[in-house]
C-alpha positions as CSV (number, residue, x, y, z in Angstrom):
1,X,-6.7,43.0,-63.5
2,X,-7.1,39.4,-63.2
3,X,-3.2,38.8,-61.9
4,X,-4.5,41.5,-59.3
5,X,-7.6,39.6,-58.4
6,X,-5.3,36.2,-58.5
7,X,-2.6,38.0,-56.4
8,X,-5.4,39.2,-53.7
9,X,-6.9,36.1,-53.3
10,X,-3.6,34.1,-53.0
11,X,-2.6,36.6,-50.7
12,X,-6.0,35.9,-48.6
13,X,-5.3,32.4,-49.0
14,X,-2.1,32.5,-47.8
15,X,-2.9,34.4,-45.0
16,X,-6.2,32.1,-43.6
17,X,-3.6,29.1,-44.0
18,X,-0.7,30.5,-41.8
19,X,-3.5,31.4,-39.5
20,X,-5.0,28.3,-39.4
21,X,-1.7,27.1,-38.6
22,X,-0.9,29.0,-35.9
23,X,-4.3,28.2,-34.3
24,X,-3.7,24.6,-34.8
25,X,-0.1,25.1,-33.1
26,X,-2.1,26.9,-30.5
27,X,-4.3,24.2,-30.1
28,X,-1.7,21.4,-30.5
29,X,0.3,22.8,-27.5
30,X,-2.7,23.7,-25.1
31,X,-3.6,20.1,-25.9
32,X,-0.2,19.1,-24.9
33,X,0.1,21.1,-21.6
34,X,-3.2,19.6,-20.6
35,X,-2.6,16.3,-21.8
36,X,1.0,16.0,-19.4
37,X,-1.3,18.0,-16.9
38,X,-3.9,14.9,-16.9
39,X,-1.1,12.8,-16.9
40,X,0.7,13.9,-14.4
41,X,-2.6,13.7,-12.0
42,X,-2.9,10.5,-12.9
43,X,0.2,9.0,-12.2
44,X,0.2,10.9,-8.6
45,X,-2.7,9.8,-8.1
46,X,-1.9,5.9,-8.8
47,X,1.1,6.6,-6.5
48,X,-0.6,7.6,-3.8
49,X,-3.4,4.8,-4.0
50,X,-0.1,2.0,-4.4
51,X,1.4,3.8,-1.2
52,X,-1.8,3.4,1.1
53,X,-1.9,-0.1,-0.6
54,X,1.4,-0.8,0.9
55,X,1.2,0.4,4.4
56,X,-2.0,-1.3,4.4
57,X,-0.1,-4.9,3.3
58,X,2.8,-3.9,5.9
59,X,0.4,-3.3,8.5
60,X,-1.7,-6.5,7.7
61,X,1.9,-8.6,7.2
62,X,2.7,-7.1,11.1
63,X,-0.7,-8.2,12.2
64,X,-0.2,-11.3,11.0
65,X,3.1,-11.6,12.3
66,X,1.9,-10.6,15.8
67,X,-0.8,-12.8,15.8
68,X,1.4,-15.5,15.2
69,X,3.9,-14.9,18.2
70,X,0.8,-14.3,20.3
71,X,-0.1,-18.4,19.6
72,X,3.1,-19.4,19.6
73,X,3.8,-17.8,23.2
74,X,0.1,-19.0,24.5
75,X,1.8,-22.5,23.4
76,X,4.1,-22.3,25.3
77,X,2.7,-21.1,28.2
78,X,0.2,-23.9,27.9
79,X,3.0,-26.3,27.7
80,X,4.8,-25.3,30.8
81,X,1.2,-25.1,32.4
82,X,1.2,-29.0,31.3
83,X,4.3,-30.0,32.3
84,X,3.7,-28.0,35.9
85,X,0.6,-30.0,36.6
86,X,2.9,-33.1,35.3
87,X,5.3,-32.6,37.9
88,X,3.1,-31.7,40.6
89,X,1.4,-34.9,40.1
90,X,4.2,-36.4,40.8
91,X,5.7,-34.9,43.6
92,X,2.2,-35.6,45.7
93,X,2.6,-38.9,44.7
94,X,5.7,-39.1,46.0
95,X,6.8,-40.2,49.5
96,X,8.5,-36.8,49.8
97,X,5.2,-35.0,49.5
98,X,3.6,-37.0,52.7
99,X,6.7,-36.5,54.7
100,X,6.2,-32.7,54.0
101,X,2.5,-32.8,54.7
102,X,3.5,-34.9,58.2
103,X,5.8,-33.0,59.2
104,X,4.2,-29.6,58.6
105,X,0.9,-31.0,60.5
106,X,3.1,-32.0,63.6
């Protein structure tokens, strides 16, 4: 009577351990799933933050670079604005200029 009793309980035994175990392997892979779920998010979410991140540097760097053409060419046209006034200057300085202005008066 008392293997009985020994047999029954290590029969109960046995059977709350395998089903702890399979609610711990239930658990384990529901953990799992949602851990390379969150994971997953994450990671697409970072991705998507580093892509707006890098339009926003490429549209900054063409700014930039825009900007920088823009002076550059108002340089120039402020140099050749210069160098008109230069030579204009000159030419009514020059004896050339009052023959013009004579001759178109007469």
């Amino acid at each position: 009577m008392i293997d009985a009793l020994f047999d029954e309980t290590k029969i109960k035994v046995e059977s709350i351990m395998s089903e702890a175990l399979q609610r711990s392997n239930v658990i384990m892979d529901e953990s799992e799933k949602y851990s390379l779920k969150r994971s997953e998010e994450t990671l697409s979410s970072y991705t998507e933050i580093a892509e707006i991140e890098s339009r926003k540097e490429v549209s900054k760097s063409e700014i930039d670079t825009r900007m920088q053409l823009l002076k550059l060419k108002e340089a120039y046209v402020e140099k050749v604005f210069e160098e008109s006034c230069k030579k204009l200057e000159e030419f009514t300085a020059s004896a050339d200029y009052r023959e013009i202005m004579l001759e178109s008066i007469y």
